[in-house]
Each structure stands twice: as C-alpha cells, then as structure tokens.
C-alpha positions in Angstrom: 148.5 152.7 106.0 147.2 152.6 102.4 143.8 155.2 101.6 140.8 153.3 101.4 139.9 153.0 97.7 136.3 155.1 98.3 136.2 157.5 100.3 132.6 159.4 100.5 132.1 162.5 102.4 129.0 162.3 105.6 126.0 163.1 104.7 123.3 165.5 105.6 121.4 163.8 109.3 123.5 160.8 108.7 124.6 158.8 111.9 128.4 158.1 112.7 127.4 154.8 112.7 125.4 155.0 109.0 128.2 156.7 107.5 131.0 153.6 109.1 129.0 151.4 107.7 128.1 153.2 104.4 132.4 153.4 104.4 132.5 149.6 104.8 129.6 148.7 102.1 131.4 150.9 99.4 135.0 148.7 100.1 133.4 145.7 100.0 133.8 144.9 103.9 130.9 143.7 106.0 130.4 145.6 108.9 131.8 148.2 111.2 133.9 145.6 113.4 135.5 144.8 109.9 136.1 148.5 109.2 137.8 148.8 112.3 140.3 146.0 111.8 141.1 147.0 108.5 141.8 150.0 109.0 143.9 149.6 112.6 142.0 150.9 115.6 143.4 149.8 118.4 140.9 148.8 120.6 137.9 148.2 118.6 134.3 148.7 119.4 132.3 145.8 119.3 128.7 146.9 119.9 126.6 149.3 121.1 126.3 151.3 117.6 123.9 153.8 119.1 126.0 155.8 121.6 129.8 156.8 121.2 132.1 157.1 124.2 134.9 159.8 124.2 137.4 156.8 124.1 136.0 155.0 121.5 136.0 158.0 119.1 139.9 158.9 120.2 140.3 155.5 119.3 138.6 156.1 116.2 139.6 159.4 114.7 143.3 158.9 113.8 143.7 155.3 111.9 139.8 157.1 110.2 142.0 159.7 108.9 144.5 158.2 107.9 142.7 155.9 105.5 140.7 159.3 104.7 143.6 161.1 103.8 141.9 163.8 105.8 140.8 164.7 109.1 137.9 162.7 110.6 137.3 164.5 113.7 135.3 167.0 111.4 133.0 164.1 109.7 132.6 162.6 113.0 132.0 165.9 114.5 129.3 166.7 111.7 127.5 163.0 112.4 127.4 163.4 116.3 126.4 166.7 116.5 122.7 166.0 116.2 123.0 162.6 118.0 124.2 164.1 121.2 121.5 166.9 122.3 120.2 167.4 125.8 117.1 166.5 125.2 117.7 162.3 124.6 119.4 162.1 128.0 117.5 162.8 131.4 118.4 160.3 134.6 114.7 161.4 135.5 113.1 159.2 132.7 112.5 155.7 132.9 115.1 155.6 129.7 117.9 157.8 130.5 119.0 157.5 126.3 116.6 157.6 124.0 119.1 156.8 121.5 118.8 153.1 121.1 121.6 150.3 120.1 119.5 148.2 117.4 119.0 148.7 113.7 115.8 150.7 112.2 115.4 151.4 109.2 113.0 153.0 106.1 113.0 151.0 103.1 111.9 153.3 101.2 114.8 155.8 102.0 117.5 153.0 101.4 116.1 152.5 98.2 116.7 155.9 96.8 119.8 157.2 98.9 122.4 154.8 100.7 122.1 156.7 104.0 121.2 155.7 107.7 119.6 158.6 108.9 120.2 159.5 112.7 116.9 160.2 113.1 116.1 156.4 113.2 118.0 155.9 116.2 115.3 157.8 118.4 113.8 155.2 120.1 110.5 157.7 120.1 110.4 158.1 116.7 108.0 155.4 115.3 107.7 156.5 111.6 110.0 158.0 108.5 110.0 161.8 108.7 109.4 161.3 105.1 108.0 158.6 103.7 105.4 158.1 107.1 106.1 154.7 107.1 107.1 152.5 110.3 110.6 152.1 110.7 111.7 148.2 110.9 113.8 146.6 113.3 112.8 143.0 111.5 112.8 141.6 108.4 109.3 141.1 107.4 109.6 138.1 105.5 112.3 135.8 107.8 111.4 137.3 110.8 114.8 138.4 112.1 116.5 141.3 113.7 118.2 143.7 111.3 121.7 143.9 112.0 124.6 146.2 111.9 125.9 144.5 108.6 126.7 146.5 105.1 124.0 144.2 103.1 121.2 146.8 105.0 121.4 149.2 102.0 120.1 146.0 99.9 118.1 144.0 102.4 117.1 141.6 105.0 121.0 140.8 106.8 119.9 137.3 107.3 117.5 136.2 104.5 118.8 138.6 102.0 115.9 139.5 100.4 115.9 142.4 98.3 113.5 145.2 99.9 112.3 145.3 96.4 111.4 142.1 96.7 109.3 141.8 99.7 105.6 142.2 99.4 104.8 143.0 103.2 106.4 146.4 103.5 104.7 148.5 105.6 102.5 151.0 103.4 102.9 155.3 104.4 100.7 156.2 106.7 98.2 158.9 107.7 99.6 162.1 108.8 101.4 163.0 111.8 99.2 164.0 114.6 100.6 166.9 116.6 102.6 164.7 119.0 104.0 162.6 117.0 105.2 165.5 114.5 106.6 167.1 118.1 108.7 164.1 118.8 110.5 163.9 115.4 113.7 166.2 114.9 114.2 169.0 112.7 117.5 169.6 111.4 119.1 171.0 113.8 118.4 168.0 115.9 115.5 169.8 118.3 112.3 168.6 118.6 109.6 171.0 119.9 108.1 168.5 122.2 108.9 169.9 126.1 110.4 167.5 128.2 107.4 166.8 130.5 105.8 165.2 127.6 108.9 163.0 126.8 109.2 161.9 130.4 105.1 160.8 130.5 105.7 159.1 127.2 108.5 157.2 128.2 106.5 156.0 131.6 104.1 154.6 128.7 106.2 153.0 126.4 107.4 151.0 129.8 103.4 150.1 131.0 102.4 149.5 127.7 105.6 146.9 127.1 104.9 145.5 130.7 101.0 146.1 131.1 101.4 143.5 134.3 103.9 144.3 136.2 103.7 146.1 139.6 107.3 147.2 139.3 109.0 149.6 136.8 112.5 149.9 136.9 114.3 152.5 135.0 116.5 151.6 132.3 119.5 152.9 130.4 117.6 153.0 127.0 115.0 151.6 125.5 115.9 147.4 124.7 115.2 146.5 121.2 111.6 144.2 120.7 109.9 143.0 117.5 107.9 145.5 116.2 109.3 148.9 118.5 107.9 150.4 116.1 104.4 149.7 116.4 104.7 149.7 120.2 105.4 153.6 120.5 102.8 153.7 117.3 100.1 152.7 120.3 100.8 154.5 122.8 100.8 157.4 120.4 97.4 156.9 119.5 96.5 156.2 123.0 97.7 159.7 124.0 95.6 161.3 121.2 92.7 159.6 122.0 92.5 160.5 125.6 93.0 163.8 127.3 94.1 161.5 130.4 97.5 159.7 130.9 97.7 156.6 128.6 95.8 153.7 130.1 97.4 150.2 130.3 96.0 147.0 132.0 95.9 147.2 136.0 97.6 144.2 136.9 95.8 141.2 138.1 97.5 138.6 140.2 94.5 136.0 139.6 94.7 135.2 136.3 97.5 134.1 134.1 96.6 136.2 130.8 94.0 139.0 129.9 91.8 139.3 126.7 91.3 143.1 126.0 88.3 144.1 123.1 90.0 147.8 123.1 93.0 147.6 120.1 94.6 149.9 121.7 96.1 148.3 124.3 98.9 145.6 123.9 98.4 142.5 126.2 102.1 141.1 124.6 104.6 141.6 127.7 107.9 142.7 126.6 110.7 140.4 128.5 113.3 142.9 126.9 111.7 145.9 129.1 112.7 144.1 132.6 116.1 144.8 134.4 118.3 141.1 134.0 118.7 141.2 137.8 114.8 140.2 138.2 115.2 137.6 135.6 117.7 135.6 137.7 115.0 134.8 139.8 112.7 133.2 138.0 112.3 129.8 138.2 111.8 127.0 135.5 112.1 129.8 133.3 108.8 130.7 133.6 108.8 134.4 132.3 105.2 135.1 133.8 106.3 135.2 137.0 107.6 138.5 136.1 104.6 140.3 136.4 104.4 139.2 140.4 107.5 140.8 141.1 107.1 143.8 143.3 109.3 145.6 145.3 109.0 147.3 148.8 107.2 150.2 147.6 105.0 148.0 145.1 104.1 145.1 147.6 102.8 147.8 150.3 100.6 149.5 147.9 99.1 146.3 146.3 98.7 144.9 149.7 97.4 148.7 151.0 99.9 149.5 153.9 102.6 152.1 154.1 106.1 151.4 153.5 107.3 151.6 157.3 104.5 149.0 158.6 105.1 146.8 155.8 108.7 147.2 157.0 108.2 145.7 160.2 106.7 142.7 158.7 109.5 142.1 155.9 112.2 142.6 158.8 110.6 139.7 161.0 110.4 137.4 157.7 106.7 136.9 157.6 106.8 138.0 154.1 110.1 137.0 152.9 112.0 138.6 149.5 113.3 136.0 146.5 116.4 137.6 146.4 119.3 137.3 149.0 120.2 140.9 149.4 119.3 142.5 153.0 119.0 146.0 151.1 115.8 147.0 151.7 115.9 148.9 148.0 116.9 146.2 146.2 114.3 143.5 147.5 112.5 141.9 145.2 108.8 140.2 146.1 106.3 137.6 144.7 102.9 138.9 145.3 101.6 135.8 145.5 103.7 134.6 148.3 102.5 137.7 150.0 99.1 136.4 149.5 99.6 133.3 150.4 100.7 134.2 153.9 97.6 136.1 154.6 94.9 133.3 153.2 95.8 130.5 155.5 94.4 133.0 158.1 90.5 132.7 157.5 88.2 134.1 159.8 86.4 131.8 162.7 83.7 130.3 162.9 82.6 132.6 165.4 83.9 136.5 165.2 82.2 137.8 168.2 84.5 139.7 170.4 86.5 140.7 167.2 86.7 144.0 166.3 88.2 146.0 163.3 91.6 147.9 163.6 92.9 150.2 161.3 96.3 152.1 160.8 94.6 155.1 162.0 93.1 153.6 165.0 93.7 156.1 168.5 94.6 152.7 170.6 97.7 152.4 168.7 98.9 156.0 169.2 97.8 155.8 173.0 100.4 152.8 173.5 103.2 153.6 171.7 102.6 151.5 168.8 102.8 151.2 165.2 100.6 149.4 163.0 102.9 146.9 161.0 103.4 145.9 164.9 100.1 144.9 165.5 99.9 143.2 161.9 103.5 141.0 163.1 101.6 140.2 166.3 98.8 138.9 163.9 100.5 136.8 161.5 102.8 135.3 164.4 99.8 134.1 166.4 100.2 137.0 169.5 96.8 138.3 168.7 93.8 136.3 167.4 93.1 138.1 163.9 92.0 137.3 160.5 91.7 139.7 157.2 88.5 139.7 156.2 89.8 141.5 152.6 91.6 138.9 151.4 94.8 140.2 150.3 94.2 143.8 151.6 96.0 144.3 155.1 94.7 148.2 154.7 92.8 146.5 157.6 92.6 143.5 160.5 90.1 142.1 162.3 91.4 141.0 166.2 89.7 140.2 169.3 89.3 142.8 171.5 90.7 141.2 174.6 94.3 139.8 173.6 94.5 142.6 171.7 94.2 144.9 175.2 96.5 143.1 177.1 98.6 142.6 174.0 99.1 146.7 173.8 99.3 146.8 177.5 102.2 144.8 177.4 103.9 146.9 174.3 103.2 150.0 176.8 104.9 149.3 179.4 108.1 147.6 177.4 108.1 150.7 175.4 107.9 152.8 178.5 111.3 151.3 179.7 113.6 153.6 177.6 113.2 158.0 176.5 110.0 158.4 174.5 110.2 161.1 171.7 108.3 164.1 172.1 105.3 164.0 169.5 105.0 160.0 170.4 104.5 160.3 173.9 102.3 163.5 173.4 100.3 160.5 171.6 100.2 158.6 174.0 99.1 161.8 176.8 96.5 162.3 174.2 97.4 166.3 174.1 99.6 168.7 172.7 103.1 169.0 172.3 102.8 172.1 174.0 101.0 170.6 177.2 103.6 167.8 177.5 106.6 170.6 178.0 104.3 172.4 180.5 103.5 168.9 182.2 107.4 168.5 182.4 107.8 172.0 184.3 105.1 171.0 186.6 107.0 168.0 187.8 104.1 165.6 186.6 106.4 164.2 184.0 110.6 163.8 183.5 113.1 164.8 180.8 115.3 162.0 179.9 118.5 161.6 180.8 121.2 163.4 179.2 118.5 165.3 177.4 119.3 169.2 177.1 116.4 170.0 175.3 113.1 169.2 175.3 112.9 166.2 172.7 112.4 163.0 174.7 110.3 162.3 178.1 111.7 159.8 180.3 109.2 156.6 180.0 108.9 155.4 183.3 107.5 158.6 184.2 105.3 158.5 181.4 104.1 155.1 182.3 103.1 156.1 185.6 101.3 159.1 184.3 99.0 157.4 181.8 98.9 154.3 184.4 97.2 156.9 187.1 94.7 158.3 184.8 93.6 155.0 183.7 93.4 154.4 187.7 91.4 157.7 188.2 89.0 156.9 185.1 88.2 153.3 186.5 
C-alpha cells in the first residue's frame, strides 16, 4: 500500500486518538473511520475513541505502519502510555474509566498547535492545564456535540464556525484551587490526588448529575452531557467550600421539581447518568419518573425498614417491582407505588386498643417472629393496623388483641419444625448458654438428626414456653 503523503510524528501528551485524527486532517480525510478504510484495517473501529482494546490496536498497528513507512507500535506506544495508568480505572468507583468517549476540547490550544491533548479525555479534568479555561464538549454558538471529525482543529463539526469566529468562548479562569490542580496530570500521566478523593468525587459528579434519585448505579465511564465541563466545575467548588462531603438535594417524592437559591447546586437531572435498563421502564416517556426508581436497598431505607423485612413484603407482592425479573438485585421500585399501598390504610376513627409496634419490639422475638411478618399480616388485613407516619413503616400501629392471637398462632406454626439456637433462646427469653443446659436437663429436646447443639426441637419448645405462660396466669 502507497505511504500516506504526510506523515507527522506523535506529539508530546497527545492522544492516539488526536494524533489518528490529526493523520486524517493533514491528508485531507474526515475522520478516523475514514483513516481506517483508507489505509486497510481490517476490522475497523467505529466508536468509542476514548479507550483502545488490545484487538483493536493489533488491528491497527500494521496497515498504520505501512502507510508510515515505519513502525507504529512505537507512536502508538508513546500516545497510550499516559492514557492507560492505574489510577483512571477502579471497579470500586461509581465510573470504573475515567477516560471518557466524547470530544473536549481547548480552543485556545487548537488555535496555536493542531494537537488533542490526552489530558482532555479525563472526564475529571474540567479546565485547560494551560489556558484555565473550560474544556467544550459543545459548540457554543449551534449548540451541538463536537464530534470526532478532522474539521475540530478549525471549528464547530456541525456549524463550522471558526473558533475565531465565535464570541462566546469561555474566558480563563481563576486559578486552580488545590483540588482541582491534584486532579490534573503531570507529564508522566500521575496526578497527586490519592484515590480516596477520586472515588468521593466520582459519588458527586453522580448526585450532583442526578440530585433526585434514590438509586445510583455504577457506570462504565462517565456519559457525555452538555456542559460536563461545568458539572465537575460545581462540584469542585462545592468540595472547596465545605469541609463536609458535597451536598446535593435529598430527594423529595412530593413534588415534581425543586427551586434551589444556593448556585451551587445543579437542579438539571442528567438522563445520560442513568443505566438504559431503568429507562425501559418508564412510561409515556416521562423521564421524571426516574427519580422514583429505587431498588431493594433504596425502597427499605426511604420507607425506614431493613432489607430482610422489606423482603418479606416484596416476596408476598404487596409492594410489587416494575420490572419482570425475580432477582431480588436487579428489582427495580417506584416509590410512589410503595406509598400508595400504605395511604389507603388511614387510621380509625377510633384507635383505642391500638398500640404501637416496632422492629425492636420483645413480643416479636418471644414468638418466633420477624417484623416484615407482622407488617404482611397488616397490609393483607390479618391484623387491624394503620401507619400513622405516612410513608414511614419504621413503625405500625395494631390492635392489641388480633395482634395476640395473631402471634399465638405464628407460635405454635413455627413450633412445628427445629428452631435455631439464638431464635428459640429468644423466644425462652435467656441465654444461649441456659438453653444448652435446659437441653441436658431434659426440660427441652435437640432436633432430630442434630449432632450438635444448633437447633431445639419445637414441639418441645412449645410446650415449654406454653407451661410458663400457664404458671404466670
């Protein structure tokens, strides 16, 4: 194959992906894709300019240096090698890559040197490392994304405008604070910040993008949205102006939209920051309804119970998920349905003989039972209750009586099989300890086919607990 007719050498912090595209503006081709198909790779890339498999650069390297006329494992090499540091991958981080896929870029730089510097691909770096300016991801005059395309070095990729041309270019700014400076890398591609401080920053950048939600899903990388740049701009400044974690709005489930005085907060929710399997079940398209998606762990904290009782509740289909998967993980909730089902349950007229029951509450341990039980029994009409918190199940109110024979009842059902160590101790109202020595003194039974000590056999627990009720009446 015929030697491209210019063929420029990498550049100092220059991106594989600037220096493809810098190939393809100097021989008059468009964009990368374009590069790729002149030049005869075999399976081109289409996408994803950010990140660089180990196939895709195979696939790469030899047509690259062939049209070279030298070997392009070294420039690709040199490119890469500050692009691929520990540091901008973590699978603890709500963004495992902090390498993103879209188009930044400094005006200013372009203007003066035809080079896409890596640098711009940290999707925690808000501003030029040299001219202090936020980097843009959109044209500010048409409004469009930037793309991957060869007219960058020159302008707008839709509009074409000239960046000489347009007016609203963002202006340098102040210095860099301290964290900020920390987050931007130095030649060698380190940044000093420790990695505590990018994984808090990242859990920002995700609340401050969603400041509704109730759920926060990890994500691959960070999704391109207008103005990225002045997103992680925010939350900067948030950090420096608080010695606390960065505040966001607490979501409320009442209202439809929030009107914050403090500037800096963003109240603009960020559709790109939600995983696409949550968008699938929306419906009507109505992209609020986002923000009332919770899962398991999200619903039981908003509604104030533990996991396990809320559990119990899911699994009977009192509160039922909008998605179709039985994976308890991968449930998804409205909040509002869960609400729902608790307010057509007002209190009477007349709540004498009601009393209040709580998840710590010694009747439950006493009978074998667990709280989400008692809340089931509620909501499907066993026992006479009401939530006098609204959409807080942290607590119920029931009548005393049903609620007696109700645990009675779950007693002696519960009683019919082995009872675990620790629950029936619970239920004996004493040690651990005591039970085993109850055991040796005949007052209680192992169960069956148990070698060791770890279950008591329930009927003889039953009658137990049955005769000392006897003996205290």
């Amino acid at each position: 194959m015929a030697k491209l007719g210019v063929r420029p050498y990498p550049e100092c912090s220059e991106s594989l992906s600037g220096y493809l595209l810098r190939l393809s503006e100097v021989n008059g081709l468009i964009n990368i894709q374009e590069l790729q198909s002149a030049i005869g790779v075999e399976k081109s890339k289409i996408n994803g300019w950010g990140h660089w498999s180990g196939a895709q650069i195979n696939y790469l390297s030899g047509p690259l240096s062939d049209v070279l006329g030298r070997d392009a494992n070294r420039h690709i090499s040199f490119t890469l090698g500050n692009s691929m540091k520990r540091w901008q991958f973590s699978d603890r981080r709500m963004f495992k890559e902090l390498v993103v896929d879209f188009m930044r870029v400094c005006p200013g730089c372009l203007a003066s040197n035809k080079r896409l510097d890596w640098r711009w691909c940290i999707g925690t770096v808000a501003r030029c490392p040299i001219h202090r300016t936020p980097l843009l991801d959109t044209c500010p005059d048409c409004g469009s994304q930037l793309r991957w395309d060869s007219n960058i070095f020159r302008g707008c990729t839709t509009c074409s405008k000239q960046w000489s041309e347009i007016d609203s270019l963002p202006a340098s700014g102040t210095k860099f604070s301290k964290l900020e400076a920390d987050l931007i890398p130095d030649e060698n591609g380190d940044i000093r910040a420790t990695s505590d401080a990018l994984d808090k920053l990242c859990v920002a950048i995700l609340k401050f993008a969603r400041p509704y939600d109730c759920i926060y899903q990890v994500l691959q990388r960070i999704p391109y949205s207008l103005g990225h740049s002045d997103l992680i701009l925010h939350v900067l400044k948030e950090i420096d102006n608080s010695s606390r974690a960065p505040r966001a709005p607490e979501p409320d489930f009442e209202i439809n939209a929030r009107v914050t005085d403090d500037p800096h907060l963003i109240t603009r929710e960020m559709v790109e920051y939600v995983r696409p399997s949550r968008k699938k079940w929306i419906r009507n398209g109505d992209l609020s309804a986002l923000r009332y998606q919770a899962d398991h762990l999200g619903l039981s904290e908003y509604l104030g119970v533990s996991k396990p009782d809320l559990l119990k509740v899911t699994e009977a289909d009192l509160i039922q998920p909008i998605n179709s998967t039985s994976i308890v993980r991968d449930q998804l909730f409205d909040v509002r349905e869960a609400v729902k089902v608790l307010s057509v349950m007002p209190a009477p007229a007349d709540t004498s003989g009601y009393r209040l029951l709580t998840v710590k509450d010694k009747a439950l341990r006493s009978h074998l039972c667990k709280y989400g039980e008692v809340l089931c029994a509620v909501l499907q009409g066993e026992i006479p209750g009401y939530f006098d918190k609204g959409c807080d199940m942290s607590t119920v109110r029931v009548r005393e009586e049903e609620l007696s024979l109700w645990l009675a009842r779950k007693f002696e059902r519960e009683c019919d099989g082995p009872v675990a160590l620790p629950a029936a101790s619970a239920a004996i109202g004493c040690s651990i300890e005591k039970t085993k020595k109850l055991v040796k003194s005949g007052h209680l039974a192992l169960a069956r086919w148990q070698r060791y000590v770890d279950a008591i056999d329930g009927p003889s627990l039953y009658a137990l607990v049955s005769e000392r009720h006897r003996s205290h009446d």
